[in-house]
C-alpha positions as CSV (number, residue, x, y, z in Angstrom):
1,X,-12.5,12.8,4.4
2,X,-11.5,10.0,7.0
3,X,-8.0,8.2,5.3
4,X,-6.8,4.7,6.6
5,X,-3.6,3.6,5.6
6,X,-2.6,0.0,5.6
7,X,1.0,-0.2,6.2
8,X,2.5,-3.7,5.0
9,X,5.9,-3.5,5.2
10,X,7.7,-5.8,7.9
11,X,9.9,-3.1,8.5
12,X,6.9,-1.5,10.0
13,X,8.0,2.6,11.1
14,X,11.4,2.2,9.8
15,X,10.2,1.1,6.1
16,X,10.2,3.5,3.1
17,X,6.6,2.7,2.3
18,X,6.3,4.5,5.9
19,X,8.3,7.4,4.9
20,X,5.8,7.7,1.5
21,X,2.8,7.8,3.5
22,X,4.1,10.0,6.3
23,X,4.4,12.8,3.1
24,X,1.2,11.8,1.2
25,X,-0.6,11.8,4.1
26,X,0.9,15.3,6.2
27,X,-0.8,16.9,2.6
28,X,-3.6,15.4,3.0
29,X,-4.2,16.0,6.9
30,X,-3.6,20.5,5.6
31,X,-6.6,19.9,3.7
32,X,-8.2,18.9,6.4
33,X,-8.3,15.2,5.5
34,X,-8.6,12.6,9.0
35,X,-5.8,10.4,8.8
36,X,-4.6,7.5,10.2
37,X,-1.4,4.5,9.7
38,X,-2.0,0.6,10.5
39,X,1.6,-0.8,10.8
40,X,0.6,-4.6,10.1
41,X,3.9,-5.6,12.1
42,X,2.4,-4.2,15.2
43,X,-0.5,-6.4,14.9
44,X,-1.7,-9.9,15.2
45,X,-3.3,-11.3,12.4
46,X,-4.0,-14.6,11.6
47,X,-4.1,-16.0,7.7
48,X,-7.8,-17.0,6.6
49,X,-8.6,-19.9,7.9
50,X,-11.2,-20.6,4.7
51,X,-13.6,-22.4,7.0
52,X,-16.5,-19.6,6.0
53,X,-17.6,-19.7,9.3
54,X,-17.8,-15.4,8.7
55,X,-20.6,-16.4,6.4
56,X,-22.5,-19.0,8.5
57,X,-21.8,-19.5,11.6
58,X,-20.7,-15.9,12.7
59,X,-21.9,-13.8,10.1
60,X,-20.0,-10.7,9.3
61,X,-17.4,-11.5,11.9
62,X,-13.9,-14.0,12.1
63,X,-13.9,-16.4,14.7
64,X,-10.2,-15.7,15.1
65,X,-9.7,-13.1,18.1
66,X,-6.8,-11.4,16.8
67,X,-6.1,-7.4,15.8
68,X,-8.4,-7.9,12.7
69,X,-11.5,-6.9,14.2
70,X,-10.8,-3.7,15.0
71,X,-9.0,-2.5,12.1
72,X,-11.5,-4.0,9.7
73,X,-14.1,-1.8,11.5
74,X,-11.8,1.3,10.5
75,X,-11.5,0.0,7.2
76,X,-15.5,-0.2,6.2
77,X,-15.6,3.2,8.0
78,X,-13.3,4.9,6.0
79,X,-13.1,6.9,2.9
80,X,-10.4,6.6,1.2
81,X,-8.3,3.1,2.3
82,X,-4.3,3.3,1.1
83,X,-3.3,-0.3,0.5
84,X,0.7,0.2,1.1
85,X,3.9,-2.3,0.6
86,X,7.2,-3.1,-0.8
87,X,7.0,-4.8,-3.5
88,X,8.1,-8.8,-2.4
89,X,8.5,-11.3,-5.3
90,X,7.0,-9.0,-8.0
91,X,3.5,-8.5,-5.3
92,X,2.8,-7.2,-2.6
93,X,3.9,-8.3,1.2
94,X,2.9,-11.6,3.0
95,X,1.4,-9.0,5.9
96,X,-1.1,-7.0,3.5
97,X,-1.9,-10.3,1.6
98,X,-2.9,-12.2,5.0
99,X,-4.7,-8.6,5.9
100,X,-6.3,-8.6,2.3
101,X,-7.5,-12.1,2.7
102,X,-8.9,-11.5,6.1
103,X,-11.8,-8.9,4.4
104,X,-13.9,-12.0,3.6
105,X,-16.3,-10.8,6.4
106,X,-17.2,-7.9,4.2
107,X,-18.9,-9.9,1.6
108,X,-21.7,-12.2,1.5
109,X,-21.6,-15.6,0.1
110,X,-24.0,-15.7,-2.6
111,X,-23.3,-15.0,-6.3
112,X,-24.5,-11.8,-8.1
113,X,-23.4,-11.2,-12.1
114,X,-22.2,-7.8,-12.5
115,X,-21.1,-6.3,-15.9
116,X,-21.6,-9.9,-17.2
117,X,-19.2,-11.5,-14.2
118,X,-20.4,-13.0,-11.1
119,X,-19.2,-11.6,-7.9
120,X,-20.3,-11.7,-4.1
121,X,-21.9,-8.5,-3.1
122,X,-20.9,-6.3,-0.4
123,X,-22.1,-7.0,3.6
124,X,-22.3,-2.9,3.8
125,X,-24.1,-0.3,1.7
126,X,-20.5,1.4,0.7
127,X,-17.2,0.8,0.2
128,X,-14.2,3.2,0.6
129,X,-12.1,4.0,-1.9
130,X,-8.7,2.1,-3.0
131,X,-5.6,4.0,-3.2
132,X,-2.2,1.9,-3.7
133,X,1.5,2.7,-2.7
134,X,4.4,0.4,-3.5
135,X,7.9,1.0,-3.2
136,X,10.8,-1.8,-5.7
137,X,14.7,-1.7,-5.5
138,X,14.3,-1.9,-8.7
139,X,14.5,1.0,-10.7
140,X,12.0,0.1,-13.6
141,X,8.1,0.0,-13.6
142,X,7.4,-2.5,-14.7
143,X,7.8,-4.0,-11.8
144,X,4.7,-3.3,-10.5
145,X,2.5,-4.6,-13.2
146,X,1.4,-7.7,-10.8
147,X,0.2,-5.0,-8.3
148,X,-1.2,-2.9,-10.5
149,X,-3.7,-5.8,-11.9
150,X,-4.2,-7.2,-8.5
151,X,-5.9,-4.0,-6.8
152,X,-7.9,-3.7,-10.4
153,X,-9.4,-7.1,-9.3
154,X,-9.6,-5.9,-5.7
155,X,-11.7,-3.3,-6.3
156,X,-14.1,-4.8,-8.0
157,X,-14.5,-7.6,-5.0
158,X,-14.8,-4.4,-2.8
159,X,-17.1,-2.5,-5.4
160,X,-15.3,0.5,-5.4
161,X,-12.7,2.3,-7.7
162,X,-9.0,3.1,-7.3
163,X,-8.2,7.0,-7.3
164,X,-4.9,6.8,-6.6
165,X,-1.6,4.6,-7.7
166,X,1.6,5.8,-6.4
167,X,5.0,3.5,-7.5
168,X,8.4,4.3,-6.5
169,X,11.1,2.4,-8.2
170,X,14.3,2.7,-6.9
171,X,12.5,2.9,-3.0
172,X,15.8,2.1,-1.3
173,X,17.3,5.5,-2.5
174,X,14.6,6.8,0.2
175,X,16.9,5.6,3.1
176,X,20.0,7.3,1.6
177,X,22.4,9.9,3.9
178,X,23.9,11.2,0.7
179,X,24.1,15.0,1.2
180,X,23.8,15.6,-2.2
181,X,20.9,13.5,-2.5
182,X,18.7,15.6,0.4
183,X,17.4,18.0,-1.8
184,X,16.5,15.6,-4.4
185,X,14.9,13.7,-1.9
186,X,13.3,16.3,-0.2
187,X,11.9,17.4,-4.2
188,X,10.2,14.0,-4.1
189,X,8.4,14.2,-0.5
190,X,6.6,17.5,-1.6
191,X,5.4,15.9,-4.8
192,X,3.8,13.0,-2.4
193,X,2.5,16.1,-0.1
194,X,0.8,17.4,-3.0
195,X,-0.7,14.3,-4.0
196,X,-2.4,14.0,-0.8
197,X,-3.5,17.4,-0.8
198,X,-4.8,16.6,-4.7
199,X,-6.8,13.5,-3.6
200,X,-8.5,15.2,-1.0
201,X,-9.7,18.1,-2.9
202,X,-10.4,16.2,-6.5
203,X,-11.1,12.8,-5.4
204,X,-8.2,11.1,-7.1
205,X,-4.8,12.1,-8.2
206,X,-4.1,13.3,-11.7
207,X,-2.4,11.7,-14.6
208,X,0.3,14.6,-14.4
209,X,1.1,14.5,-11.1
210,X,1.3,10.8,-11.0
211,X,3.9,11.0,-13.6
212,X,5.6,13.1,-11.5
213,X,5.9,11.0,-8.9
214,X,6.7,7.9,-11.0
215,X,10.3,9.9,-12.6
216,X,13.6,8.7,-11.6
217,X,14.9,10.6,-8.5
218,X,18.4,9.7,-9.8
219,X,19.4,8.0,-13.1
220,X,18.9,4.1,-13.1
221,X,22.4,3.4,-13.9
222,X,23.8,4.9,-11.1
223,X,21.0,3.9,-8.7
224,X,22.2,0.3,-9.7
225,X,25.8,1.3,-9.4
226,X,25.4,2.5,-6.0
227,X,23.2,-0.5,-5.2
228,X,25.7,-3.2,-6.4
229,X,28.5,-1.6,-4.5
230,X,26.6,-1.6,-1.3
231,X,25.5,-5.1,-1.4
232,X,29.2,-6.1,-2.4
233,X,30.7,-4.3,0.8
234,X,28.4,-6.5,3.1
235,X,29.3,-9.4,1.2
236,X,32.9,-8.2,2.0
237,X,32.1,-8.1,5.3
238,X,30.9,-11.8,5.8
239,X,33.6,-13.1,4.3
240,X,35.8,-11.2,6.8
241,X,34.1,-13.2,9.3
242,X,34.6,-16.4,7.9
């Protein structure tokens, strides 16, 4: 099983939704899976133009020369593509939107009705498989409702299924130095190795283990304790400099 992950997060290697994949896919990779990361903030990508000229003029292909081109080849090559961000303003990132936008190659303009909607049909014979991971400060999920309807939308543009939906609330508790919260931590990076070991042998990941994986690492309360108290001791600090 080949594995491309998209990597949204403007905090590119240093991000928590890096620190999620790195587990999910290290299980993964033992079962034997191919697996790779696309840090979006280490490429160039333009945002769709929408002059269609991918459809008419240069068929399959952006007239933008930017990173795109290669990593959509990847993509469409693929079997299993990880769509992966922080959650920004209830969605995903400004980086994997622009990236999401830039697909349009992979589709062919005219209309074909589907389950009683009309769609565009794919440019390719198959599409890969949609995993998601999202990371929130916050500590609730509903958070990720948005994202959880958006990628049921996106897979049917991409005629394909999601087998995989992995939401951490509370994601900033991943870049904690708390010794006492190591082993809790630790707990939670096996459960994402698991999962990637999961999705490569089943094809998806369970119901149970997705649970799992959703539970709070520590109670919200004290997550948002913790939280508050760190944002007001930078605040501290500006004023200090005032």
């Amino acid at each position: 099983m080949k594995i491309l992950a998209i990597n949204g997060s403007p905090r590119g290697e240093s991000s928590n939704t890096q620190t999620m994949l790195k587990a999910f896919l290290k299980g993964a990779a033992a079962k034997g899976a191919e697996t790779e990361i696309v840090l979006l903030s280490e490429k160039t990508i333009h945002p769709c133009k929408g002059c269609f000229a991918c459809w008419v003029k240069t068929p399959g292909e952006c007239i933008q020369k930017d990173d795109m081109k290669e990593v959509l080849k990847k993509l469409w090559d693929c079997d299993l593509v990880i769509f992966a961000s922080p959650l920004y303003v209830d969605c995903v990132s400004a980086q994997l939107k622009t990236f999401m936008d830039r697909m349009l190659p992979g589709i062919l303009p005219n209309f074909v009705k589907i389950d009683g909607v009309w769609r565009h049909p794919l440019r390719f014979e198959t599409s890969p498989k949609v995993g998601v991971l999202c990371n929130s400060g916050f500590p609730q999920m509903e958070h990720f409702q948005v994202v959880h309807h958006l990628f049921e939308r996106v897979v049917l543009n991409m005629h394909t299924e999601i087998v995989m939906e992995i939401y951490r609330p509370g994601g900033e508790i991943l870049r904690a130095k708390n010794l006492l919260l190591k082993p809790l931590l630790l707990k939670y990076k096996k459960l994402l190795e698991k999962a990637g070991k999961e999705v490569v042998e089943k094809g998806r990941l369970s119901e149970k283990l997705q649970k799992q994986l959703e539970a709070d690492i520590v109670p919200p309360d004290t997550y948002i304790k913790n939280a508050n108290a760190y944002w007001d001791k930078q605040l501290a600090k500006l004023d200090k400099t005032k």
